[in-house]
C-alpha positions as CSV (number, residue, x, y, z in Angstrom):
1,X,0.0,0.0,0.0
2,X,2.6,2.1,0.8
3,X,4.4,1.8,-2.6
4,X,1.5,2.7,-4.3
5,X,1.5,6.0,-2.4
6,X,4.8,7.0,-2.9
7,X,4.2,6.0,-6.7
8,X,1.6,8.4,-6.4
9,X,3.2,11.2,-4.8
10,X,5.9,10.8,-6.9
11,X,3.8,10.5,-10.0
12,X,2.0,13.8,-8.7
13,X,5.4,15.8,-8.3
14,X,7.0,15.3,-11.9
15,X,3.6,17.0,-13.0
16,X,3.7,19.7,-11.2
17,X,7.1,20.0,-12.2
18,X,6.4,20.3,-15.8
19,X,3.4,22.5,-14.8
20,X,5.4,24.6,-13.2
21,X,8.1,24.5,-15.7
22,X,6.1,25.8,-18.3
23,X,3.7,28.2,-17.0
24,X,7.2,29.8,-15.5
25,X,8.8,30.0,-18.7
26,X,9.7,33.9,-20.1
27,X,7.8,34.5,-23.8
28,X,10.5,34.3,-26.4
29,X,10.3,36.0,-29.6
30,X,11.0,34.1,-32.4
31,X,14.4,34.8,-34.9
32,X,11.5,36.0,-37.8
33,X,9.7,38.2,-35.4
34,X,13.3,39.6,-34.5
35,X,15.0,40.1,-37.6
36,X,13.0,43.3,-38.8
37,X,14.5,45.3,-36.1
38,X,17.9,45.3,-37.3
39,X,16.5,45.2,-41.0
40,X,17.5,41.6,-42.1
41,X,16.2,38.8,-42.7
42,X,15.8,35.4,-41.1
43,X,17.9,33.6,-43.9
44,X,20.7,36.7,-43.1
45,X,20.5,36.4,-39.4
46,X,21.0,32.6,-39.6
47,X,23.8,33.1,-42.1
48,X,25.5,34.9,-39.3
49,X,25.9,32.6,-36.9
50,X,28.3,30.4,-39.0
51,X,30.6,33.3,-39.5
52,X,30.7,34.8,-36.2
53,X,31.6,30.9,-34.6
54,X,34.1,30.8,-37.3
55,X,36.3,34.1,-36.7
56,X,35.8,33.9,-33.2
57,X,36.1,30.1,-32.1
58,X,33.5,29.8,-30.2
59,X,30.5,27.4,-30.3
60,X,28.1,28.1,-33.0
61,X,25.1,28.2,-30.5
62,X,26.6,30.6,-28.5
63,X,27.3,32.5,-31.8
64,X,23.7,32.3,-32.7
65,X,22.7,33.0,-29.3
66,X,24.4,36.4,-29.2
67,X,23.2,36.9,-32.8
68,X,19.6,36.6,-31.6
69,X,20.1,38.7,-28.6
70,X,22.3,41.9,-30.4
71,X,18.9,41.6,-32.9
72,X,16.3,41.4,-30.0
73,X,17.8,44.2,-28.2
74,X,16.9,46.8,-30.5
75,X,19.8,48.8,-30.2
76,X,22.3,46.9,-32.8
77,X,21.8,48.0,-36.4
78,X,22.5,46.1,-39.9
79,X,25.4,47.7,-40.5
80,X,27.0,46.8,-36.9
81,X,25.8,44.0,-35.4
82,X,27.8,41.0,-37.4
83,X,30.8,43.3,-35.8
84,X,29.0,43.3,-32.2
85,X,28.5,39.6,-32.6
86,X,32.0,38.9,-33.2
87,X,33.2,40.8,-30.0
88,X,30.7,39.5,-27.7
89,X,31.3,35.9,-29.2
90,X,34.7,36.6,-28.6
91,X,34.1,38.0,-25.1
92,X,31.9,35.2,-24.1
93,X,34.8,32.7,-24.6
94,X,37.7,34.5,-23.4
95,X,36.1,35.7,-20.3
96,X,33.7,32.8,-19.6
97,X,31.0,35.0,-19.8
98,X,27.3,34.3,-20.4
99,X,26.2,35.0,-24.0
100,X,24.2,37.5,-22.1
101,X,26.5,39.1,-20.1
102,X,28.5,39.4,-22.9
103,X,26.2,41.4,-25.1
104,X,25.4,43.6,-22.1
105,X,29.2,44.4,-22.2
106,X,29.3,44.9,-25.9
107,X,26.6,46.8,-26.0
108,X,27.8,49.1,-23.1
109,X,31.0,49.8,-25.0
110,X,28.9,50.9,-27.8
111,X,27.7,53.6,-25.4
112,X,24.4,52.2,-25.9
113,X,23.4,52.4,-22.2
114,X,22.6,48.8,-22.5
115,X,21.3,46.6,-19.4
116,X,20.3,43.5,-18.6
117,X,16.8,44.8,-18.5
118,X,17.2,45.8,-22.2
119,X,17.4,42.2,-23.2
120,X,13.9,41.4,-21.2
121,X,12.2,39.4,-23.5
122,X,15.1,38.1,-25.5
């Protein structure tokens, strides 16, 4: 009898984990919805990524990652954010940074008054 409890209340708690895990997640825009602030496209934004993990050496998700966050900001434009991307790429794996923390810092640099709070969202 006991077993079947415990199965229960164990059945019971990995639910509401994923309940909870879900309802708690943050909205995400999506790369297409993105894109149009910085004037690209999605096919251009993608493209990107590749290139940025290549010159700097770091992983292409974290490439892409700081692709997709320079865009979602806002406050990167066409003509400099493959150049922002590099840096913070670069940042990110010389410093150990977050991808985030690393944008933040780029983004700073550009005199851009950039917080973390501009990347709510992202």
């Amino acid at each position: 009898m006991i077993k079947h409890i415990a199965t229960v209340v164990g059945v019971g708690l990995a639910v509401a984990f994923v309940a909870v895990f879900f309802i708690g997640r943050t909205e995400t825009k999506h790369l297409t919805e993105v894109a149009p602030r910085v004037g690209m496209s999605y096919d251009d934004l993608m493209a990107m990524g590749p290139r940025v993990a290549t010159q700097t050496g770091a992983t292409l998700g974290t490439s892409r990652h700081v692709v997709y966050l320079l865009a979602c900001s806002g406050q990167a434009s066409k003509s400099t954010l493959e150049i922002q991307a590099v840096q913070a790429s670069a940042m990110a794996k010389a410093q150990r940074l977050s991808d985030r923390e690393a944008v933040v810092a780029v983004l700073a640099q550009a005199g851009r008054g950039a917080s973390s709070g501009s990347l709510k969202g992202c």
